[in-house]
FIKOLZA-1660 file (N, C-alpha, C; in steps of 0.1 Angstrom, whole numbers, plus 5000, padded with zeros to 4 digits):
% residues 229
   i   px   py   pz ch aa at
   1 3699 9547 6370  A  X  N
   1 3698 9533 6364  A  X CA
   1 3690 9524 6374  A  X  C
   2 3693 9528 6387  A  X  N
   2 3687 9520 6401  A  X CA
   2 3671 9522 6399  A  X  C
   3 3670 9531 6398  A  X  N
   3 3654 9536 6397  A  X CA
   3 3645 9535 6388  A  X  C
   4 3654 9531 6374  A  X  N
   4 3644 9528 6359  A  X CA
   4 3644 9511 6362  A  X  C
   5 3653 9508 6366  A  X  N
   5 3648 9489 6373  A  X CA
   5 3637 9485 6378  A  X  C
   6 3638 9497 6389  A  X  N
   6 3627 9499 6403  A  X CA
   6 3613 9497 6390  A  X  C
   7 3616 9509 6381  A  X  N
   7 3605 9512 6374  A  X CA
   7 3599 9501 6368  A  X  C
   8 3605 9497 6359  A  X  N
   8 3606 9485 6350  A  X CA
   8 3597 9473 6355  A  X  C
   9 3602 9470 6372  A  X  N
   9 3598 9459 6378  A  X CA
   9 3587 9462 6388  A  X  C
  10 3581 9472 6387  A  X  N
  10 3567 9476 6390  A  X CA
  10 3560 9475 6382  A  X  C
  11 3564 9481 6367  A  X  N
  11 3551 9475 6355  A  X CA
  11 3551 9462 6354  A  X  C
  12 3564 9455 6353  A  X  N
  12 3562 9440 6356  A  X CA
  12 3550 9431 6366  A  X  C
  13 3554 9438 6375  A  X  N
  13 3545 9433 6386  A  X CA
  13 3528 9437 6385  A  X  C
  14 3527 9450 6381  A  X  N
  14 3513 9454 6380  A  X CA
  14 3507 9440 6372  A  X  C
  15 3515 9443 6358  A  X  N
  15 3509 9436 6348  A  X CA
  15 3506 9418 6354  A  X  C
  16 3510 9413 6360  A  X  N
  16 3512 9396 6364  A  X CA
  16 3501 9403 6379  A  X  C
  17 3501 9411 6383  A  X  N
  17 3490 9408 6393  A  X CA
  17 3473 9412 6387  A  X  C
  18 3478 9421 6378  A  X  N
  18 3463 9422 6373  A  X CA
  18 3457 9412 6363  A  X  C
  19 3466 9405 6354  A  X  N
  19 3464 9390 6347  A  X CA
  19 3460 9381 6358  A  X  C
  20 3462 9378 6372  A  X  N
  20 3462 9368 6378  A  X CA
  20 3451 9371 6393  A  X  C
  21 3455 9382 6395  A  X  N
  21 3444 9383 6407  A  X CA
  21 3431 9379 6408  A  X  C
  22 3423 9385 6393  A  X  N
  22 3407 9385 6395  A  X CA
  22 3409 9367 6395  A  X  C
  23 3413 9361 6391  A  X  N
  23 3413 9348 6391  A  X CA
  23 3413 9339 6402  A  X  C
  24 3426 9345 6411  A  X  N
  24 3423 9336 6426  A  X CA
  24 3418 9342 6435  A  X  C
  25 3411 9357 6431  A  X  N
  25 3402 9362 6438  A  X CA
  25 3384 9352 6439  A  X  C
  26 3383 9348 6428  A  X  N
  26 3372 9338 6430  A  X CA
  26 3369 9327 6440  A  X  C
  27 3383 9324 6444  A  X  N
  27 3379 9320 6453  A  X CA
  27 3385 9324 6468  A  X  C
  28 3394 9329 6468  A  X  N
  28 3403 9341 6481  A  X CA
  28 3398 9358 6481  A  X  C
  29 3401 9359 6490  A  X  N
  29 3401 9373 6492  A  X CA
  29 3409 9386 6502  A  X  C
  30 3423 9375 6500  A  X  N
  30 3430 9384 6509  A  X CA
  30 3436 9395 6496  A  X  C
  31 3432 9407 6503  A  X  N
  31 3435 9423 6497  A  X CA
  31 3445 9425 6503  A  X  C
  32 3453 9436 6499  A  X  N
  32 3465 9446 6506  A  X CA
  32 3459 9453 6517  A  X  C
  33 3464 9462 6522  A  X  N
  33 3459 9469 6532  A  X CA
  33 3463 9481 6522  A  X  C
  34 3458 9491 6526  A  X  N
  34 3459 9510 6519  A  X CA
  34 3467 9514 6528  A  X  C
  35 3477 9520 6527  A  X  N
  35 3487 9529 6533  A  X CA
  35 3480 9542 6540  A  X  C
  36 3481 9544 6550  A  X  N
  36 3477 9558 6556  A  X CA
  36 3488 9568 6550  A  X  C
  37 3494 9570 6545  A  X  N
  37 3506 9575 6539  A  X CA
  37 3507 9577 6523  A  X  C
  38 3508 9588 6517  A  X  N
  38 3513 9587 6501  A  X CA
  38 3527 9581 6501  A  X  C
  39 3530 9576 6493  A  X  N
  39 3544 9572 6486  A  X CA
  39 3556 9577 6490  A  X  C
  40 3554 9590 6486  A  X  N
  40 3560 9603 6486  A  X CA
  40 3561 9609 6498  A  X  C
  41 3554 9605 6507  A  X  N
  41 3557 9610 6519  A  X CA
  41 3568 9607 6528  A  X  C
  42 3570 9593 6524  A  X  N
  42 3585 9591 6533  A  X CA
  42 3594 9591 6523  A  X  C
  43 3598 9603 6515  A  X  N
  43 3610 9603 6508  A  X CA
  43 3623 9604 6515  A  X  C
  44 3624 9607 6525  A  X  N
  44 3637 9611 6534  A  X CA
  44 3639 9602 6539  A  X  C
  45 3632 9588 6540  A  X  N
  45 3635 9577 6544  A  X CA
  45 3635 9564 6535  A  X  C
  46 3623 9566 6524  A  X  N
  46 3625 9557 6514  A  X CA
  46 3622 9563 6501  A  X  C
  47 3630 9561 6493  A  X  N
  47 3622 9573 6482  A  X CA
  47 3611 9564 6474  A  X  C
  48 3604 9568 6467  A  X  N
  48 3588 9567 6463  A  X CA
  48 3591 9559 6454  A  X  C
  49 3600 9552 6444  A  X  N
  49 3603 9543 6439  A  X CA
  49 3602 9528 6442  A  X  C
  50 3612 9530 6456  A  X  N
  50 3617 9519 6464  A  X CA
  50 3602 9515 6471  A  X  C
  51 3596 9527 6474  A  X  N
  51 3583 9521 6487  A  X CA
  51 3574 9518 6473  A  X  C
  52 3573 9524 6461  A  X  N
  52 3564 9516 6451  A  X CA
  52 3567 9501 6451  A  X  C
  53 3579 9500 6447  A  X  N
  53 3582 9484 6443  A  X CA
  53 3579 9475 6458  A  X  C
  54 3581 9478 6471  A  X  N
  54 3586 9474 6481  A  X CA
  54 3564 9467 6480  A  X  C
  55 3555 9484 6478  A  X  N
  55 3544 9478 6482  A  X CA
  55 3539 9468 6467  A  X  C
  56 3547 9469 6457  A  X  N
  56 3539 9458 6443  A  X CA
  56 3541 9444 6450  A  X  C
  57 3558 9443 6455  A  X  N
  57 3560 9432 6459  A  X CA
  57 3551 9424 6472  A  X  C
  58 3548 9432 6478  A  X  N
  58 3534 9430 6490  A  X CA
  58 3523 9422 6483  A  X  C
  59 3519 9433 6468  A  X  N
  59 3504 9427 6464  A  X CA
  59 3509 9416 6455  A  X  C
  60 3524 9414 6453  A  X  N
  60 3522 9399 6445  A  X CA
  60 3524 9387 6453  A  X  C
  61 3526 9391 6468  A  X  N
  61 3530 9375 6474  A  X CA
  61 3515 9372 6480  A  X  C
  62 3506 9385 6483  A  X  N
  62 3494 9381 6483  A  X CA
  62 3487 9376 6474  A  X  C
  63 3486 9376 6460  A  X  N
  63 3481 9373 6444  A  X CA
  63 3485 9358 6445  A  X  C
  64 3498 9355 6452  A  X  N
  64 3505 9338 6451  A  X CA
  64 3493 9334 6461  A  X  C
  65 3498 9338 6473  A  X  N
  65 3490 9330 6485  A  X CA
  65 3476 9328 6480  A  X  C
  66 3466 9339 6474  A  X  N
  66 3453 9334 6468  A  X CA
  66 3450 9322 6458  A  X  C
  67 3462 9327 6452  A  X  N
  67 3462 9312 6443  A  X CA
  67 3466 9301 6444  A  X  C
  68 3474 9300 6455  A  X  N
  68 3480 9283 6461  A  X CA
  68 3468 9278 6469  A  X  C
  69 3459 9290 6477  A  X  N
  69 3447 9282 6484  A  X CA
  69 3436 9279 6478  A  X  C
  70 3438 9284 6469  A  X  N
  70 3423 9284 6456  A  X CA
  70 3414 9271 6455  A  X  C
  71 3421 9259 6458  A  X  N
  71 3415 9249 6461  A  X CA
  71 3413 9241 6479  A  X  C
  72 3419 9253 6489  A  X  N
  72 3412 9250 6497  A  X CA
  72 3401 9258 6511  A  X  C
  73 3393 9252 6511  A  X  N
  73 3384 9261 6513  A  X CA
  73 3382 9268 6527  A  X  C
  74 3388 9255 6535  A  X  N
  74 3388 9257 6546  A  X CA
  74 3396 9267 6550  A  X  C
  75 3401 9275 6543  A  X  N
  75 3406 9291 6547  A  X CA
  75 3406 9301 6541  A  X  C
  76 3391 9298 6535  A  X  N
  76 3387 9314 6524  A  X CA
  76 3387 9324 6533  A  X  C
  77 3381 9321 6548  A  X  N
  77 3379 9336 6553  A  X CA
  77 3387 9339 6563  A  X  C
  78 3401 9332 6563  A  X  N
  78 3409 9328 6575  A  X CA
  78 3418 9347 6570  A  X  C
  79 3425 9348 6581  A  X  N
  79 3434 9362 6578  A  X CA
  79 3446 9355 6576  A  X  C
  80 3459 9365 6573  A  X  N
  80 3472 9361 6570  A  X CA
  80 3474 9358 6588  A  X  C
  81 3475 9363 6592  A  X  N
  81 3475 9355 6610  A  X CA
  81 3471 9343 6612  A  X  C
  82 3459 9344 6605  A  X  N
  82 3454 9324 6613  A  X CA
  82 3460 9316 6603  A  X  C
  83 3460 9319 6588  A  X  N
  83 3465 9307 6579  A  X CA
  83 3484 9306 6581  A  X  C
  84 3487 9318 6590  A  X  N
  84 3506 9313 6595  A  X CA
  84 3501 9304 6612  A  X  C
  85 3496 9306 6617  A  X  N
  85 3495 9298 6628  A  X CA
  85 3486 9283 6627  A  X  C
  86 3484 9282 6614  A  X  N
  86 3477 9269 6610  A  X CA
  86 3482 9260 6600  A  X  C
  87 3498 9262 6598  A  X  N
  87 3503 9257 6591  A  X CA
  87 3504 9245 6587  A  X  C
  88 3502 9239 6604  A  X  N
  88 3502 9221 6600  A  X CA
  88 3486 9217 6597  A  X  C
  89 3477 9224 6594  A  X  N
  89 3466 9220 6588  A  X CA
  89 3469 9221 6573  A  X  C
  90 3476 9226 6566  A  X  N
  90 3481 9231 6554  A  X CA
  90 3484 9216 6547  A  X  C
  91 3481 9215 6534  A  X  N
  91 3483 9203 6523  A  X CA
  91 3499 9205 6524  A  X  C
  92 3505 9192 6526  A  X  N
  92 3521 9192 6520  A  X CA
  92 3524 9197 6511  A  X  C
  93 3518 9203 6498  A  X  N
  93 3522 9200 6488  A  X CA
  93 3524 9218 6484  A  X  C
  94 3517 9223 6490  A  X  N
  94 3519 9241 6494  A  X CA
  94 3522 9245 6503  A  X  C
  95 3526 9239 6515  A  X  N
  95 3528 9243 6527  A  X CA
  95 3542 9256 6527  A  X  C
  96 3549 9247 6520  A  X  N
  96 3560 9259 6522  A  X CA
  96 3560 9273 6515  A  X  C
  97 3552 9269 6504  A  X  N
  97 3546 9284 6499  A  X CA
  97 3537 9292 6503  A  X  C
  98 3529 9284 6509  A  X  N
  98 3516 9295 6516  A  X CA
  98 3525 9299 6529  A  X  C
  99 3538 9291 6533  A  X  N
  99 3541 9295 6546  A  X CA
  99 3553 9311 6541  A  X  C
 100 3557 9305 6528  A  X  N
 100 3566 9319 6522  A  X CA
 100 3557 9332 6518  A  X  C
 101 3547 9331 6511  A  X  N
 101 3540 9334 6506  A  X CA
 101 3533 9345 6515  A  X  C
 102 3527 9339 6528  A  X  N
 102 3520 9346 6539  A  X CA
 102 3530 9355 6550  A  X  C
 103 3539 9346 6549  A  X  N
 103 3551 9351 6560  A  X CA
 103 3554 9367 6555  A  X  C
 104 3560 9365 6540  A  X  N
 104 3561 9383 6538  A  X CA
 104 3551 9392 6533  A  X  C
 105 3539 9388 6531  A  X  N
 105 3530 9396 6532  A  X CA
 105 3528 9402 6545  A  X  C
 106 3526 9393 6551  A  X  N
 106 3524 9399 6565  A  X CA
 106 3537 9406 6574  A  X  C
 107 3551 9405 6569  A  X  N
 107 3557 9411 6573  A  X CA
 107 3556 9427 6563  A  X  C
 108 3551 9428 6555  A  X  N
 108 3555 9435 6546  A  X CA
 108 3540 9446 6549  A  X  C
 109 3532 9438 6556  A  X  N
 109 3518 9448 6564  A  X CA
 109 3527 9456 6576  A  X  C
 110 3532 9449 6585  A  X  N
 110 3536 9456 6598  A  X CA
 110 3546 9463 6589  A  X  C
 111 3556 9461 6581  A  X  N
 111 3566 9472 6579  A  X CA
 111 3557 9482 6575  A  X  C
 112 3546 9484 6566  A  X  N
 112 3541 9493 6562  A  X CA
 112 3533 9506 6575  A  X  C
 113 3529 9498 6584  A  X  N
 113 3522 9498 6593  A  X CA
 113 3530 9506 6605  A  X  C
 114 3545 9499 6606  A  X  N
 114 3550 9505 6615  A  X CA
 114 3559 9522 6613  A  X  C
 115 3553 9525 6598  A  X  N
 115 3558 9537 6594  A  X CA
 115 3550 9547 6593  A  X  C
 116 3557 9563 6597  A  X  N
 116 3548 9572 6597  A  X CA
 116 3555 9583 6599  A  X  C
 117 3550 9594 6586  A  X  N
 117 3552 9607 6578  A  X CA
 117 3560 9614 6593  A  X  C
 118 3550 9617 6598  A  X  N
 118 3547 9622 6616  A  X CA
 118 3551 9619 6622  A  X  C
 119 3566 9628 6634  A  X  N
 119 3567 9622 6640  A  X CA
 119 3559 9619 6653  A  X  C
 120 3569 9605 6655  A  X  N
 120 3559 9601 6667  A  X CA
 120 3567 9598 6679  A  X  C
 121 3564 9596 6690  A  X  N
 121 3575 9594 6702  A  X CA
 121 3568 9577 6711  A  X  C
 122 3577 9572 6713  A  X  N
 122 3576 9558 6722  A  X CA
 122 3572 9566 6738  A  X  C
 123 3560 9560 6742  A  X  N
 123 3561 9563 6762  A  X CA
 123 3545 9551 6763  A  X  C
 124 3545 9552 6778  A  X  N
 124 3538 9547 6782  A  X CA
 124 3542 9531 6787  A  X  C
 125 3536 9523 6785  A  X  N
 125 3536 9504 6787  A  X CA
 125 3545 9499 6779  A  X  C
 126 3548 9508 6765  A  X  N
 126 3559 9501 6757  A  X CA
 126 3571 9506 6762  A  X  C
 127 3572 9517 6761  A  X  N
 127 3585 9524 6765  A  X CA
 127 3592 9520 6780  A  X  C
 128 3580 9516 6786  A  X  N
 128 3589 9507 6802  A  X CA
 128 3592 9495 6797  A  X  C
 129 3585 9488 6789  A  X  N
 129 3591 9474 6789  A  X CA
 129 3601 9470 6776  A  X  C
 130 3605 9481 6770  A  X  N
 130 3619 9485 6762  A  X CA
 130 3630 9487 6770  A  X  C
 131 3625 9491 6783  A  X  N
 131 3638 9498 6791  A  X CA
 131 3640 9484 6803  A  X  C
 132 3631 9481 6804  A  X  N
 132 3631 9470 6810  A  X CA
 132 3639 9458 6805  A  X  C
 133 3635 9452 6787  A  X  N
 133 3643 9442 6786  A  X CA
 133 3659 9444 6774  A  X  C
 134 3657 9461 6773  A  X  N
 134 3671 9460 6768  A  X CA
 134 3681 9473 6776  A  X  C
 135 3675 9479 6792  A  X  N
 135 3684 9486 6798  A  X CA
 135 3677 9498 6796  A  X  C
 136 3678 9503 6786  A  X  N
 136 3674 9518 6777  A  X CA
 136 3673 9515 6768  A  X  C
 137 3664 9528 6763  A  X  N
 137 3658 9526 6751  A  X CA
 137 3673 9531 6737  A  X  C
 138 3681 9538 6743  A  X  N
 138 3691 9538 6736  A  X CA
 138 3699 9524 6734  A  X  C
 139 3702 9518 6747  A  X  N
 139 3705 9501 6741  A  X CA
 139 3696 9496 6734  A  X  C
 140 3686 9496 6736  A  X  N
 140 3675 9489 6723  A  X CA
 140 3680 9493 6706  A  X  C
 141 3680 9505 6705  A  X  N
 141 3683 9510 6694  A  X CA
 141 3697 9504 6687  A  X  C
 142 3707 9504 6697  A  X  N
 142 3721 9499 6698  A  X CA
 142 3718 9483 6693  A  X  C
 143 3711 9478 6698  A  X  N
 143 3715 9462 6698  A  X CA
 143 3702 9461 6689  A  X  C
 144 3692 9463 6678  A  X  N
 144 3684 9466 6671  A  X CA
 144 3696 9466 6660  A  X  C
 145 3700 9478 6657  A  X  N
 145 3711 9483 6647  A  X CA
 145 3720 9471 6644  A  X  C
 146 3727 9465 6657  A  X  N
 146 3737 9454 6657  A  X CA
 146 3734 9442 6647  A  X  C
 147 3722 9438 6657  A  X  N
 147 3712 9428 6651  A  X CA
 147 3713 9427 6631  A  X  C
 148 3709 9441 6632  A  X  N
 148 3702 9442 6613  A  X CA
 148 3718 9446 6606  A  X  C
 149 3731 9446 6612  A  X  N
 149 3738 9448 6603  A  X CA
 149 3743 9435 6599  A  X  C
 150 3747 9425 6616  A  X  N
 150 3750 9412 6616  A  X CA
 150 3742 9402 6603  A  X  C
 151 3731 9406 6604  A  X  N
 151 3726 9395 6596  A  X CA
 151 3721 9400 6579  A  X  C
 152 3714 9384 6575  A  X  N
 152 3720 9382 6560  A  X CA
 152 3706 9385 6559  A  X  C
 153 3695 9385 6565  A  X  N
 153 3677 9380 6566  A  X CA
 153 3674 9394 6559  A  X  C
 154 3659 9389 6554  A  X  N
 154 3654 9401 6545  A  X CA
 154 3644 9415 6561  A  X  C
 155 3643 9406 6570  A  X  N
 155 3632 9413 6579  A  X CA
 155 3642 9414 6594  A  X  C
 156 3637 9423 6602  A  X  N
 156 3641 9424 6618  A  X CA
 156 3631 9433 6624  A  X  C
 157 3627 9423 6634  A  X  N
 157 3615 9426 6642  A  X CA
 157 3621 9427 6653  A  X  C
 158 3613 9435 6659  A  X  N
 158 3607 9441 6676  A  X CA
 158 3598 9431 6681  A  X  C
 159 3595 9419 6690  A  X  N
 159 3586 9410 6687  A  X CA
 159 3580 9413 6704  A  X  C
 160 3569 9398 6709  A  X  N
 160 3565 9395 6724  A  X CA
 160 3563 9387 6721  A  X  C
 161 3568 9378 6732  A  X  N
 161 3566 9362 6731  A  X CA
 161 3553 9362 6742  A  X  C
 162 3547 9347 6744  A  X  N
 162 3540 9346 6752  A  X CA
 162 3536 9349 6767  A  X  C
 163 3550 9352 6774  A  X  N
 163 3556 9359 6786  A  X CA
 163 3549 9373 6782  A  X  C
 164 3547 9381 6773  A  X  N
 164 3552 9395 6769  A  X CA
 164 3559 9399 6773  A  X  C
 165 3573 9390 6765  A  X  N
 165 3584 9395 6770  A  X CA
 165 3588 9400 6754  A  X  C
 166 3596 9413 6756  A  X  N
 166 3605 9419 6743  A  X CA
 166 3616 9410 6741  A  X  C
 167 3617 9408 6723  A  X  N
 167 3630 9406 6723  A  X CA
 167 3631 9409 6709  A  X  C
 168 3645 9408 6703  A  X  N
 168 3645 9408 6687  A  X CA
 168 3650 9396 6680  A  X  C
 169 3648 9398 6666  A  X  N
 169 3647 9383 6657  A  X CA
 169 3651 9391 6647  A  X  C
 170 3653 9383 6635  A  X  N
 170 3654 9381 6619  A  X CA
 170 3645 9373 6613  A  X  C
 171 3643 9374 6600  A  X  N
 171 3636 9365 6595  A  X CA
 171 3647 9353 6594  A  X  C
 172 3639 9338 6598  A  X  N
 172 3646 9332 6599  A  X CA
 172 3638 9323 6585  A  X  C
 173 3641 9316 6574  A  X  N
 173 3637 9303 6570  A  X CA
 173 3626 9309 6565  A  X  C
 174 3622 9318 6555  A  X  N
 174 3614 9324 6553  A  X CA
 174 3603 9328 6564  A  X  C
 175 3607 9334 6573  A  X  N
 175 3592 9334 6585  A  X CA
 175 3592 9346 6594  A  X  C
 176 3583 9341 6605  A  X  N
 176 3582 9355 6608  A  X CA
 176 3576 9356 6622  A  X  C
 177 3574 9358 6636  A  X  N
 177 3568 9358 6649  A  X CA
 177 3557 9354 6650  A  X  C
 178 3547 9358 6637  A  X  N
 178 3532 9354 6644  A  X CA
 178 3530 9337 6639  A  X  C
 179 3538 9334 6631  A  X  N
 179 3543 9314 6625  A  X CA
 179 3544 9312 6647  A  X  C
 180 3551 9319 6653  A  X  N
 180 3549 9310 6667  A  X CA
 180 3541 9315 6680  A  X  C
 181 3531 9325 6674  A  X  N
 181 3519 9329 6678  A  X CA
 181 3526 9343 6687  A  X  C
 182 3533 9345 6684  A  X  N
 182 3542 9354 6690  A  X CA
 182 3539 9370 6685  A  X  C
 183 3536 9385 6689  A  X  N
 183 3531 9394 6683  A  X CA
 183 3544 9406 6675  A  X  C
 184 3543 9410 6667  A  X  N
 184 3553 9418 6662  A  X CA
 184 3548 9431 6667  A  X  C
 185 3556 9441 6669  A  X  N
 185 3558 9452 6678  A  X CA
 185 3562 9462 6666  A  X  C
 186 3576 9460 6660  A  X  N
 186 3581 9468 6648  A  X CA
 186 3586 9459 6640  A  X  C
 187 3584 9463 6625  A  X  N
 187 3589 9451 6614  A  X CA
 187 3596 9465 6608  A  X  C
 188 3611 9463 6602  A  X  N
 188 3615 9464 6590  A  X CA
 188 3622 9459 6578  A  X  C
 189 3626 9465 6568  A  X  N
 189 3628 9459 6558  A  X CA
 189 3643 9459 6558  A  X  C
 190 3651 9447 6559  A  X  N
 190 3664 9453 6556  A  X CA
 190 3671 9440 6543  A  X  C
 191 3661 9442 6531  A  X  N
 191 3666 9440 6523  A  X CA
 191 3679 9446 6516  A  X  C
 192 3693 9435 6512  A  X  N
 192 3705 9443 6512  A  X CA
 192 3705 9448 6494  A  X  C
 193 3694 9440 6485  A  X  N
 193 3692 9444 6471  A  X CA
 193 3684 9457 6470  A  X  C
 194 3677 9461 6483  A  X  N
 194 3673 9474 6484  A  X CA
 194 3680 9481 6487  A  X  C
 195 3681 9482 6494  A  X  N
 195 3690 9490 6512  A  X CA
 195 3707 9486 6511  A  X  C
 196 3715 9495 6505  A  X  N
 196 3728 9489 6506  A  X CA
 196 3735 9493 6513  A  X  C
 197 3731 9505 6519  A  X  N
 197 3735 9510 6532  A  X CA
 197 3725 9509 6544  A  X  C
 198 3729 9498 6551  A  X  N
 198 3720 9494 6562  A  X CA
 198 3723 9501 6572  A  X  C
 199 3731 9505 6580  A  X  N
 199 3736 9513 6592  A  X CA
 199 3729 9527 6589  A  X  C
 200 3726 9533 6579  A  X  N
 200 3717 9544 6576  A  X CA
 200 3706 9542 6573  A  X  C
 201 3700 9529 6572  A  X  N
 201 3684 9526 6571  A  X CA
 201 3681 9529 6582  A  X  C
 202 3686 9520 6593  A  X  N
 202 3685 9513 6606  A  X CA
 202 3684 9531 6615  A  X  C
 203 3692 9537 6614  A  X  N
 203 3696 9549 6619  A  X CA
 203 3684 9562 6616  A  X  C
 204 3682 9557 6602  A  X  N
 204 3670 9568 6599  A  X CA
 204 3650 9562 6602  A  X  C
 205 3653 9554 6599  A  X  N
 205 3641 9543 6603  A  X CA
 205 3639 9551 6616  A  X  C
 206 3643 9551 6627  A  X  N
 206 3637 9559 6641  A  X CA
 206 3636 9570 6642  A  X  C
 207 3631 9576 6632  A  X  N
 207 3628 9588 6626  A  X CA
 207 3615 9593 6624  A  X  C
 208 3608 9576 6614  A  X  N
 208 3596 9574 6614  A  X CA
 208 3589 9559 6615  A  X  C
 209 3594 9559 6628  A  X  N
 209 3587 9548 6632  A  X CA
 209 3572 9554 6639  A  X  C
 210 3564 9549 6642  A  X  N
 210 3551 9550 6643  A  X CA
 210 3545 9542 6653  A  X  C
 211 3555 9551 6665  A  X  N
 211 3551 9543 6678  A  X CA
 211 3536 9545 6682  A  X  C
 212 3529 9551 6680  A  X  N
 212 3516 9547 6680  A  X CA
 212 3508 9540 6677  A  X  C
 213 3514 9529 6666  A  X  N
 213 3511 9518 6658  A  X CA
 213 3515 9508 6670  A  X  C
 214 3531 9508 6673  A  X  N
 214 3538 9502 6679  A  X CA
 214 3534 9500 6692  A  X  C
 215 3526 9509 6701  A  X  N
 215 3522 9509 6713  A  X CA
 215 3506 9498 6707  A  X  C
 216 3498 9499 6697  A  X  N
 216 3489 9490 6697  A  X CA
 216 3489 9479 6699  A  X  C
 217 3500 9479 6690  A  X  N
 217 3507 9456 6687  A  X CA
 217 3512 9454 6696  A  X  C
 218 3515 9462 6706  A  X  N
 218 3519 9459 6720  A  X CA
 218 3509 9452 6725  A  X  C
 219 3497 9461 6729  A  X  N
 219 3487 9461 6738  A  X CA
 219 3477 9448 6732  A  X  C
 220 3477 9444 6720  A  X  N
 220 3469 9435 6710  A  X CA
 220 3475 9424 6718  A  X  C
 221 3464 9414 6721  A  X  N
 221 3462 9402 6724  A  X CA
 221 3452 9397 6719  A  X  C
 222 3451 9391 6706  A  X  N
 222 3439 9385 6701  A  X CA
 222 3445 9368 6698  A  X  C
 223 3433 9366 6701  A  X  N
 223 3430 9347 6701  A  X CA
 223 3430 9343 6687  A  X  C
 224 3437 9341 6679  A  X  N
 224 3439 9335 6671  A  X CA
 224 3429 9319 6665  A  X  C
 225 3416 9321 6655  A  X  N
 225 3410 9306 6654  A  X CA
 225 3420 9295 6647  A  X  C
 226 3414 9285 6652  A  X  N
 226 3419 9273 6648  A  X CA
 226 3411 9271 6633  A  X  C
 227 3417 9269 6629  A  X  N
 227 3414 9267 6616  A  X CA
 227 3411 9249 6611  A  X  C
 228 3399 9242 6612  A  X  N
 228 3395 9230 6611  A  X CA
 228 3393 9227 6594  A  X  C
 229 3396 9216 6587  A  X  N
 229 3391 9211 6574  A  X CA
 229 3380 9201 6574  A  X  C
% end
């Protein structure tokens, strides 16, 4: 029954993004990103239903965001990065939607981003400064886990603040680390209408996490433009 839903609200979504896209594509052009990954590949972690809907839902908050900016120009060629760090240039009148709108797209890039078929192992620059700001990399895991059962938030991130220091968060207020110029490291999904068992998301998620991804957004320090009207 869980899965003919799933289904249901994927043709939903195709249909409302294909009516709507070419439209605020005229004047936007923020696309999805392509999965290095089939669907089906992470069935032992998400099955191919859940990661279908998980990515429609990706291409429809991006289809929104095109169309709430459609009338402004001054961020046709801005990325989802600069238009969350440029919020207070943002018209009142969409701000909180382009700020909802952008927040889980882009959280919903690194979740995709931070997953991988293959496994992969943490070492190097990240792996010292995991052990560094939570003891071990097994407390990290531990207080990671904690984190995503405690809370009510759709997202929990691996983050660096401007220190490059580690720490972890939730989505707070629809948002997300790079809203405070701050870099994401690992994003996942701990929606509880998805995921009703979160202690076995969280558990199997280090499975295929994709520290090689993880080690880049580390090492990534990019300057973010200012975005002028």
């Amino acid at each position: 029954m869980r899965n003919l839903i799933l289904l249901i609200f994927i043709f939903i979504l195709n249909i409302n993004n294909y009516l709507d896209y070419s439209y605020a594509l005229e004047s936007f052009n923020l696309r999805p990103i392509e999965l290095s990954y089939n669907f089906y590949d992470l069935n032992k972690f998400i099955d191919t239903d859940t990661l279908k809907y998980s990515y429609c839902q990706y291409n429809a908050y991006l289809d929104n965001l095109n169309y709430e900016l459609k009338d402004n120009k001054e961020f046709k060629d801005a990325s989802l990065e600069e238009i969350l760090t440029n919020l207070d240039s943002m018209p009142d009148n969409i701000a909180l939607k382009v700020k909802m709108n952008a927040s889980h797209a882009l959280n919903y890039e690194y979740f995709f981003k931070s997953l991988s078929p293959e496994k992969t192992f943490v070492k190097g620059k990240l792996l010292k400064e995991i052990n560094k700001s939570f003891s071990s990399f097994d407390n990290f895991k531990s207080e990671f886990k904690k984190l995503a059962l405690d809370s009510k938030s759709t997202w929990i991130f691996l983050a660096k603040n401007s220190q490059n220091e580690l720490y972890l968060t939730t989505s707070k207020e629809i948002s997300c680390p790079i809203i405070y110029k701050h870099q994401i490291i690992l994003c996942l999904n701990i929606d509880e209408e998805l995921y009703s068992n979160k202690s076995a998301l969280v558990d199997n998620f280090f499975n295929f996490v994709n520290w090689r991804q993880a080690s880049q957004n580390y090492n990534q320090n990019r300057l973010l433009n200012k975005i002028r009207g």
